[in-house]
Each structure stands twice: as C-alpha cells, then as structure tokens.
C-alpha positions as CSV (number, residue, x, y, z in Angstrom):
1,X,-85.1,30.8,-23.9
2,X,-83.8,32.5,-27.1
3,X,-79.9,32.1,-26.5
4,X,-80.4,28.1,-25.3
5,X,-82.6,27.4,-28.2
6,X,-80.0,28.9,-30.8
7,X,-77.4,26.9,-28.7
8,X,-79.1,23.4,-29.1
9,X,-79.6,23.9,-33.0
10,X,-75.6,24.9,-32.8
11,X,-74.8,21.7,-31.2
12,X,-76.4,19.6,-33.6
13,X,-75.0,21.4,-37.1
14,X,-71.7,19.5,-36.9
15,X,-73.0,15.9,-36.5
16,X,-74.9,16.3,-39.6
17,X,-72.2,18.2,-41.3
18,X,-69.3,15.2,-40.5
19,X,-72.3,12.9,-41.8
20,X,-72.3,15.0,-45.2
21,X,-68.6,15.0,-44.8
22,X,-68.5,11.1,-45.0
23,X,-71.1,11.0,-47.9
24,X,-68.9,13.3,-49.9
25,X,-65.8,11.6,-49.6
26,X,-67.2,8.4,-50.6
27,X,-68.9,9.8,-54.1
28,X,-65.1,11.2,-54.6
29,X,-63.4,8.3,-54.5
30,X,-62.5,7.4,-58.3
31,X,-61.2,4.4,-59.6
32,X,-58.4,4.2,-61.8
33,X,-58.5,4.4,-65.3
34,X,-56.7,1.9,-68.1
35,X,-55.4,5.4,-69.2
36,X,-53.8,6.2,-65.7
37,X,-52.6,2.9,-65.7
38,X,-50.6,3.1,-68.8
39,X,-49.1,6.6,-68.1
40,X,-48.1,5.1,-64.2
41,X,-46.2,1.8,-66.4
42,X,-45.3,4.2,-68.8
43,X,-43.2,6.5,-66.2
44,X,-42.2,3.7,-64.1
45,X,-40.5,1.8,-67.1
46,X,-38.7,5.4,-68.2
47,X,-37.4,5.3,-64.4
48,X,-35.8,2.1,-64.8
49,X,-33.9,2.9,-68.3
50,X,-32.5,5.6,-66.3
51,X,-30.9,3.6,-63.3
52,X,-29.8,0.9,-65.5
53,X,-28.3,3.6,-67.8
54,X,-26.4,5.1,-64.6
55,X,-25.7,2.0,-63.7
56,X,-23.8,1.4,-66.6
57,X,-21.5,4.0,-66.9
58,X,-20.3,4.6,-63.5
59,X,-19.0,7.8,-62.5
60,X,-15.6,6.8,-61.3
61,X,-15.0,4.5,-64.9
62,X,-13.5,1.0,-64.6
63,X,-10.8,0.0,-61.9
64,X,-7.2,1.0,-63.0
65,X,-5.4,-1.9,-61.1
66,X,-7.3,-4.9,-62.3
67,X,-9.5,-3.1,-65.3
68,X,-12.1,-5.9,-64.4
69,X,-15.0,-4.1,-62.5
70,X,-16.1,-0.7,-62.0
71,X,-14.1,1.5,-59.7
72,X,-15.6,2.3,-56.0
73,X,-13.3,4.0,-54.7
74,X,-10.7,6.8,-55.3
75,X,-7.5,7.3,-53.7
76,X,-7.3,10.6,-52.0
77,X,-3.8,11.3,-52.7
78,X,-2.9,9.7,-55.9
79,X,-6.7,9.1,-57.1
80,X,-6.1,6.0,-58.3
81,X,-9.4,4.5,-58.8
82,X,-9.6,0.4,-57.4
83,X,-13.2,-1.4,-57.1
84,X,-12.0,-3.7,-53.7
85,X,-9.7,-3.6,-50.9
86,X,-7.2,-6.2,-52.8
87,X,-6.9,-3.8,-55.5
88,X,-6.4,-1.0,-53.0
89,X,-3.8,-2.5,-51.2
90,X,-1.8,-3.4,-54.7
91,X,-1.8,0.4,-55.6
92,X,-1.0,0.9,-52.0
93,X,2.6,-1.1,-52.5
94,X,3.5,-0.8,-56.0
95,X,3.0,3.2,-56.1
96,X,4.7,3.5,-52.2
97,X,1.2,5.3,-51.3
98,X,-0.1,5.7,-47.9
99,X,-3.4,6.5,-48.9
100,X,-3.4,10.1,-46.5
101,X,-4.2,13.5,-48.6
102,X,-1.3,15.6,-49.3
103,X,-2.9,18.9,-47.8
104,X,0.4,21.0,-49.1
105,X,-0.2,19.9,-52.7
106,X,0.0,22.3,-55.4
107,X,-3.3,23.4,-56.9
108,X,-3.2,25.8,-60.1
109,X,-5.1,29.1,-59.3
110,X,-7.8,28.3,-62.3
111,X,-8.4,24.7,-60.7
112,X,-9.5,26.2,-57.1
113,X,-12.2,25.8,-55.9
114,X,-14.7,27.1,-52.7
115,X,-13.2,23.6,-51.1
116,X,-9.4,23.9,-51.8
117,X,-9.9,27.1,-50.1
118,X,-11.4,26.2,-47.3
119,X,-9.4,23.0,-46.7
120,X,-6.1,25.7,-47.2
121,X,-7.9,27.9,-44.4
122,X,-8.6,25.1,-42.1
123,X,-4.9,24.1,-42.2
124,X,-3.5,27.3,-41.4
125,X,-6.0,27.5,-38.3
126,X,-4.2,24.2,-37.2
127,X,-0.4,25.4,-38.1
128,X,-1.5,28.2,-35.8
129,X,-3.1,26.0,-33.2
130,X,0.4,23.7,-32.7
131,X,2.7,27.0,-32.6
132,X,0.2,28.5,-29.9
133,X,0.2,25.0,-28.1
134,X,3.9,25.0,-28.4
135,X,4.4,28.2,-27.2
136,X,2.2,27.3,-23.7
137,X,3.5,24.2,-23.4
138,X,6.5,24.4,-20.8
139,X,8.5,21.2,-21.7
140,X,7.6,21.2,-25.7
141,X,8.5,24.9,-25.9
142,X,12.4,23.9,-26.5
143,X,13.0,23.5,-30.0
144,X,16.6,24.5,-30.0
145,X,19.7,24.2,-27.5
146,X,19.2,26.6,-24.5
147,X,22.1,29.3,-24.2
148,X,20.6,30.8,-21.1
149,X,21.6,27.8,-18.3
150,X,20.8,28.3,-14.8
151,X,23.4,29.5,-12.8
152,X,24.2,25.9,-11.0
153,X,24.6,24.7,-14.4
154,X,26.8,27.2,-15.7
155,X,29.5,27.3,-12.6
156,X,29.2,23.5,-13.3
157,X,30.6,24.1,-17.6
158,X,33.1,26.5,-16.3
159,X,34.3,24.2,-13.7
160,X,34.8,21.5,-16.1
161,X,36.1,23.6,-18.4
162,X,39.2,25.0,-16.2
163,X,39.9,20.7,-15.8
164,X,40.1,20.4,-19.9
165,X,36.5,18.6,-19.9
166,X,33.5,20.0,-22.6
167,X,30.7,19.8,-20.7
168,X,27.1,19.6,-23.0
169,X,23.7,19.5,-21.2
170,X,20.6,18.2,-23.2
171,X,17.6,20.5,-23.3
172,X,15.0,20.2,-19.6
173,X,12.7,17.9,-21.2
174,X,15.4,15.3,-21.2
175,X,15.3,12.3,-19.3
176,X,19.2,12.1,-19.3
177,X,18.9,15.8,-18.3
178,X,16.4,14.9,-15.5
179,X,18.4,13.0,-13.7
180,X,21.5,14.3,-14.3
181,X,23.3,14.8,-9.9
182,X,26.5,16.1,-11.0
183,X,27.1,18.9,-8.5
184,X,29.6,21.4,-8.2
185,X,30.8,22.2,-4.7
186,X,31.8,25.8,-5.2
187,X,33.4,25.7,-1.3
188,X,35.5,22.6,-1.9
189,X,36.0,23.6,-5.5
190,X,35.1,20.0,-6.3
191,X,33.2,18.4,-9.0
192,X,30.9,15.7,-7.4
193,X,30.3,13.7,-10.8
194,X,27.1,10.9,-11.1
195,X,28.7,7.6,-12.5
196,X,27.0,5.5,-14.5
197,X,28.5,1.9,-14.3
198,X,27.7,-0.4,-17.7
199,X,28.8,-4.2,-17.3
200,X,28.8,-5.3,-20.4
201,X,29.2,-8.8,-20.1
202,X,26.0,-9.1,-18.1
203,X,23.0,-8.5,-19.8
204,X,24.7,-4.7,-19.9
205,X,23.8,-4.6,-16.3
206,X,23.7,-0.6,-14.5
207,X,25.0,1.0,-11.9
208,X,24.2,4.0,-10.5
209,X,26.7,6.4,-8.2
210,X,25.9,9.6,-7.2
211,X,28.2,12.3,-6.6
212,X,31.3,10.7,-7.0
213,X,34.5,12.6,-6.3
214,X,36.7,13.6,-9.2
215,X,40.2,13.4,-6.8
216,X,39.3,9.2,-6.7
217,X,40.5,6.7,-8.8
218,X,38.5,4.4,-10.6
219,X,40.1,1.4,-9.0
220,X,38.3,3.0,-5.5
221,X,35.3,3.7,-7.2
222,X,34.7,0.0,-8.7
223,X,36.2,-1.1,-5.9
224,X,32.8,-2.2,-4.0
225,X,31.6,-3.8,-7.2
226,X,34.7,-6.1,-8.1
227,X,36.2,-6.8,-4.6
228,X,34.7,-9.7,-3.0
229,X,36.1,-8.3,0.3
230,X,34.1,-5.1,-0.1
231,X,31.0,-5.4,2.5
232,X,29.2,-2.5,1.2
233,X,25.8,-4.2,0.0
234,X,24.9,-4.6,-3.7
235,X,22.2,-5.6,-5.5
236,X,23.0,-8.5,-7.7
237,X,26.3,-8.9,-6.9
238,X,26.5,-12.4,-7.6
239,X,26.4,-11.7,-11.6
240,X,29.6,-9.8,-11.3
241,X,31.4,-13.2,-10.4
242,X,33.2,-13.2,-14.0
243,X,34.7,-9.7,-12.8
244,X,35.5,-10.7,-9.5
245,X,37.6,-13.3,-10.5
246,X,39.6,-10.9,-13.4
247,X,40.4,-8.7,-10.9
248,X,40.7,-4.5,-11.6
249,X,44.3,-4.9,-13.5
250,X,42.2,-7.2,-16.1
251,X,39.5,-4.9,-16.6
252,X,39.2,-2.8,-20.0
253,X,37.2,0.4,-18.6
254,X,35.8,2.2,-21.6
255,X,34.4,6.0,-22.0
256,X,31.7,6.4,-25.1
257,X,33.2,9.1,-27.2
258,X,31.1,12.2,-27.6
259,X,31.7,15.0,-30.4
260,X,33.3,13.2,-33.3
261,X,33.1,10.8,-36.2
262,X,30.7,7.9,-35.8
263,X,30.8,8.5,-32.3
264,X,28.0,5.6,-31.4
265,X,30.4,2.9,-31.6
266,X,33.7,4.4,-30.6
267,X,35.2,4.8,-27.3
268,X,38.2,6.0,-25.2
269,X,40.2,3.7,-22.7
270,X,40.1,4.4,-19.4
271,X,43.6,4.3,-17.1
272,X,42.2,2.0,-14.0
273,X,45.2,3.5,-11.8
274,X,44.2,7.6,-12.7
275,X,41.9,9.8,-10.9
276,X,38.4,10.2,-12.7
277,X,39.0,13.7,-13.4
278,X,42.7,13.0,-15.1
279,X,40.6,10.1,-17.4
280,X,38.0,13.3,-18.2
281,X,40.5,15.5,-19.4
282,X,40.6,16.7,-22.7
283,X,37.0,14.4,-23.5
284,X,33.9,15.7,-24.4
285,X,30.7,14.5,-21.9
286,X,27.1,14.7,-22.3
287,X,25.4,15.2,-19.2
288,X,27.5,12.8,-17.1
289,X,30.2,10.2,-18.2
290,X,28.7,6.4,-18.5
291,X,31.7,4.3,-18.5
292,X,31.6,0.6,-19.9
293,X,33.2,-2.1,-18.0
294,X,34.3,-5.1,-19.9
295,X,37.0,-8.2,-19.0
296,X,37.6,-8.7,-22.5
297,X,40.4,-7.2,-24.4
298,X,38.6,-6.0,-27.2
299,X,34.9,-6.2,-26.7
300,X,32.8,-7.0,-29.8
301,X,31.6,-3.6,-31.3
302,X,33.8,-1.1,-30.2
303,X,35.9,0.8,-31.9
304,X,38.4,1.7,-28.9
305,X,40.5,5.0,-29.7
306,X,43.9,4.8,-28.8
307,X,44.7,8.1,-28.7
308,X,43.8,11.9,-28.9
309,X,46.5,12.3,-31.6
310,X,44.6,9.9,-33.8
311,X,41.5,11.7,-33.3
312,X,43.1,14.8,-34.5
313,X,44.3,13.0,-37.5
314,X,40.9,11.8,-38.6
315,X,39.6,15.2,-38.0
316,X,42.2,17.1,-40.3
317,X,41.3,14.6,-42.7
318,X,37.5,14.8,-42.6
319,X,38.1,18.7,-42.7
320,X,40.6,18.1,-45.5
321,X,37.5,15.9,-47.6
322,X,35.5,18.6,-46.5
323,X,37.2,21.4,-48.4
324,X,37.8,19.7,-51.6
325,X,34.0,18.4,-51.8
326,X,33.9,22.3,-51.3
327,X,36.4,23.5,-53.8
328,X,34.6,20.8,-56.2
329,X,31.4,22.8,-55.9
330,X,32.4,26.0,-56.1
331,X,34.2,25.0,-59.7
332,X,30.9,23.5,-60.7
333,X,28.5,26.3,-60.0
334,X,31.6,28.9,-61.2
335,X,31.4,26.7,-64.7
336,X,27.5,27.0,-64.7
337,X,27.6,30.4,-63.9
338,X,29.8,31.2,-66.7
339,X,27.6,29.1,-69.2
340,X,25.3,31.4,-68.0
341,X,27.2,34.9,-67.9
342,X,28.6,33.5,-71.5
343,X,25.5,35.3,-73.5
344,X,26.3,38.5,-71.0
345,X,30.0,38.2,-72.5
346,X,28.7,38.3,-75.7
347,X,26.7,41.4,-75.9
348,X,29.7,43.3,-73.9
349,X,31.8,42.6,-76.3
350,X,29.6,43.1,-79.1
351,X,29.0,46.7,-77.5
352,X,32.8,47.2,-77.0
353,X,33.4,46.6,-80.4
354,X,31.0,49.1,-81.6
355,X,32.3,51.4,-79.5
356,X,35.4,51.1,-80.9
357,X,34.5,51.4,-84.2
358,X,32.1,54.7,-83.8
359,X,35.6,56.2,-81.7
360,X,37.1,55.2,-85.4
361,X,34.8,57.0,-87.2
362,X,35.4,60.2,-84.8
363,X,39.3,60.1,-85.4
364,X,38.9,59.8,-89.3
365,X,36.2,62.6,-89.6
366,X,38.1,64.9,-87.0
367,X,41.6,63.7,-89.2
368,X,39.5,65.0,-93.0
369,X,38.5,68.1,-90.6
370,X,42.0,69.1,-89.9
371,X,43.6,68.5,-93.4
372,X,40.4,70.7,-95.0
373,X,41.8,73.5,-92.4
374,X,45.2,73.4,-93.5
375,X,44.5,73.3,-97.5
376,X,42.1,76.0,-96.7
377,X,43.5,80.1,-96.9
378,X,45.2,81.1,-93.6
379,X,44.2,83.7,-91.4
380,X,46.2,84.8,-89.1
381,X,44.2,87.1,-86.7
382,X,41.6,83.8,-86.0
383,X,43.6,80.9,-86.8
384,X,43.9,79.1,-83.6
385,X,40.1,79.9,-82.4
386,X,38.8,78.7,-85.9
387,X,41.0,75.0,-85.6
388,X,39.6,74.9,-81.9
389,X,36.2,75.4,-83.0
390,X,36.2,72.9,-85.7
391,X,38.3,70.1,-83.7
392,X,35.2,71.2,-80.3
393,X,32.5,70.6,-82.9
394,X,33.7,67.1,-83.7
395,X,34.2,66.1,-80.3
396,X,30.6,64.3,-79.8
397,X,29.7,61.2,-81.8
398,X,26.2,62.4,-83.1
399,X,27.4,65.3,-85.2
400,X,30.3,63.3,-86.5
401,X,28.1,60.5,-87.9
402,X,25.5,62.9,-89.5
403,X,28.8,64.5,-91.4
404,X,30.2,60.7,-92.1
405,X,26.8,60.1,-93.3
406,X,26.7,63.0,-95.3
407,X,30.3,62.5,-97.0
C-alpha cells in the first residue's frame, strides 16, 4: 500500500511542476527598455556605415577598360580588371587574351604561396597522368616514325627499293596507313600496287584499284574508266564523258611529288604508254601512289615538274642557300664571341706583358751579377763553382726582385 501510495504522489509532482514552470516563464518575460532600444539603433546604424564604407571602396578598384564602374571581375591570366562582359570582351581583343590561366607562369620564390604550390603539384599529377595514358594507349603510343616495320612491310621497302622507288609508310594510327593493299608477292617477285585514281575535272571524283600490277601500263589500267567499249561495270561512269571523248593520248596523268620543295602543289608527269613501275622509278611515295587525271594541258594549280634534272637543280640550290644562311651565322656568333673573348684578350696580354717585363728584370740583375764577378779578385781553385752558384741563385724571379728592390 506503501510503494502505490508513494507512486500516486510521484505521478502528480510533474503536473504541478510544468504549472510552476508556466507561471515562471511568464514573470520573466521583460519588456524592452528606451535604453536597449538605443544601444539596438545604435549598433544597427554602426552596421550600416560599415557596408556602405565597403561598398565604396571595392576591393578589385575601378574597371581598367572603361574607368566608369567598379571592377567585378579579374582576368585570370592577365588580371585585367573589367566590371561587364562588354568590357571583358574589349580586353579580350585588344590584349589577344584568351582569358585561360597560364599554369606554367613564372612565380618568384618570395611570391609563393600554399596555392601556387598546390596548383604546381596538381599539374604535375596531370603531366603524369597523359604520359601514363599515352604509354597504354595502343594507337596514341606513336609519337615518332616507327623503325621497327613488320616483316610484310619491310620485304615490301626493299622491293621498291631494288626498282629505284622510296617507299615511306605513315605511323599504324593512320588512315592512309590503314588502308594501305599494296602487297608484295615474294613468289612472283611482283609488286601488286593499290591505285588511287583522282579525276580532277569532276568534282575530284575517286577511284579505287586494288592490287594492281606493276608490269601494266597505265593506258590498261585506265582503260575500263575512259573506254566506252570497256564492259567492266563502274560506278558513275557517266561523269567521265569529258574523258571519254579526249581519249588516253589527250590525257595529262599527274603523280603528287613527295620529298621535296613545296611538294603540296607540285607534281611529276606520267608517260600514259610506260609500265606503272617504269613511271615509279626514281620517285618518292607515301604509302601508295594517287595519280591525278586531268584532260587539260596544264591544270590550274599545279606546278608540273618536267624533269628529275630540275629537281636536282633546285635542291643544290636550296642546299647552296642553306650553307651561306649557315656561314652567315657562324660569322655572327664568331663576331659576338670575340666581343665577348675581347676582355679575356685583354688580361692575357696584360699578363704577357708583365711577364715579359719581370724576365727583364731577371736578365739585367743576373747581367750586374756577372760583371760584379768579373771586377771582383779571381780565384782560381773555385772560380767556375762560385759563377755557377751566383748565375743558379738568380735563376727564380722572387730572389731577383727582392735584390732589384734592394739596389
């Protein structure tokens, strides 16, 4: 009876207490003050002086393209500061800016800070990042010409080689390299070339042949696309009226030139009536050859060589400009060298000179030295030793100064 007793009075302690609780709270409650008041107007009116004081002098200053309105913003690699995107774009094309941060700039050591070091760090990672990527990436992994060719490929150079042709293959990742057929029959000892046909006076219009034989002429080869005879089907044929109706002796075949002097617009002429490996003789090919068909005599931008002979000429003379542009150099850096060596002239031949004079001052001492012997009494038991040790003790320059000195 005890324990529920105690347990009733429990239950009822925290309904009065939340009462009391209530009562409390409300004799707390203050009202402001006029004092309060005036500190609260007082703090709130110092707040304001401060923004409009910040607002005033803006942290950036005034805009350095139109000095009108406050600068915004701050170009990260000039740090040009413009208030709109009118004035950024004027900075943008009178400075030549691109508006990217130049992460290589140079930073003086005192100027560094925690950031510059981490933004140095953070580039590293990435230069490290792109070699790795580089390095697993099977097609971006050439960077350079590839010495190592497959076997295929290298019986293929050597074959042209022996028929007076330089062969040059483009690294794998290559879309010229990629579809490169040109196949070397190493049974037939033939070269089985891939042709590619240009017409140039339609639309440059292409034609594909694969595996073409070198012992042909070119007059067989273009044969199916000029002969209106020729059943062999061909796509478009119809646009190839204009060299239908020229006929092959009219024809002006053309090879791009490869391995010389402005070699984008220059180009050898083709003999119609010659085999396709007599025509590759003695040319340079990338790949496979792409021969340029034409009915005009001299189509408009191309520079058609004549000859090999002229060829050689312009090279001996490119090597020729070559040399003096060389010899020109050399005479200007030998010049500015000796500007340079000219103070190193000087103090040789400052030393020299004093040389000479000390080696002077050695003759004339050891000269006095010798006549004082000779005035002085003979003897003629030590005579030779004594004028030996008197010319030996003059022979270094230290003890011959002290006595010049001395005298």
């Amino acid at each position: 009876m005890k324990r529920l007793h105690e347990t009733a009075i429990a239950q009822e302690l925290p309904s009065t207490s939340d009462t009391d609780k209530g009562k409390r709270a409300k004799k707390t409650v203050s009202v402001p003050s006029e004092e309060d008041g005036c500190e609260e107007d007082d703090h709130r009116h110092s707040d304001n002086e401060t923004l409009g004081s910040s607002h005033n002098t803006p942290r950036l200053g005034k805009c350095e393209v139109c000095a009108a309105n406050n600068a915004r913003y701050c170009c990260p690699k000039c740090e040009v500061k413009t208030c709109c995107l009118r004035c950024v774009q004027i900075h943008k094309k009178e400075l030549d800016c691109d508006g990217i941060r130049d992460r290589t700039k140079f930073i003086p050591l005192r100027k560094m800070t925690k950031m510059d070091f981490m933004n140095d760090y953070y580039f590293l990672e990435e230069c490290t990042r792109f070699v790795d990527d580089r390095r697993k990436d099977k097609i971006k992994r050439f960077t350079r010409y590839n010495k190592t060719l497959p076997t295929h490929l290298f019986r293929l150079r050597g074959a042209a080689a022996d028929r007076g042709t330089v062969l040059r293959f483009l690294l794998p990742n290559f879309t010229r390299h990629k579809t490169n057929t040109t196949f070397y029959d190493w049974k037939l000892r033939k070269i089985l070339w891939r042709l590619e046909w240009v017409f140039v006076n339609v639309g440059s219009m292409q034609y594909v042949d694969e595996r073409c034989d070198e012992d042909l002429t070119l007059a067989q080869l273009l044969d199916k696309y000029v002969n209106t005879k020729n059943t062999e089907i061909i796509p478009q044929k119809k646009s190839l009226q204009y060299y239908q109706s020229a006929g092959l002796s009219q024809l002006k075949l053309l090879l791009k030139a490869e391995g010389i002097k402005c070699s984008s617009t220059r180009y050898y002429a083709l003999d119609v009536h010659k085999t396709l490996r007599a025509n590759l003789a003695g040319k340079t090919l990338v790949e496979f050859p792409c021969i340029f068909v034409s009915y005009e005599e001299h189509p408009a931008g191309c520079d058609i060589i004549d000859s090999d002979e002229d060829v050689e000429e312009e090279t001996r003379r490119h090597e020729a400009k070559i040399e003096v542009l060389h010899n020109q150099r050399l005479a200007e850096y030998s010049s500015k060298k000796g500007y340079v060596a000219s103070g190193e002239g000087q103090a040789t031949h400052e030393a020299e000179k004093k040389a000479k004079v000390l080696a002077d001052r050695r003759n004339e001492a050891r000269g006095r030295k010798r006549e004082e012997f000779e005035k002085s009494p003979s003897n003629f038991l030590f005579t030779d030793e004594q004028l030996w040790e008197m010319l030996s003790s003059s022979s270094s320059g230290d003890d011959t100064e002290e006595e010049t000195t001395k005298s």
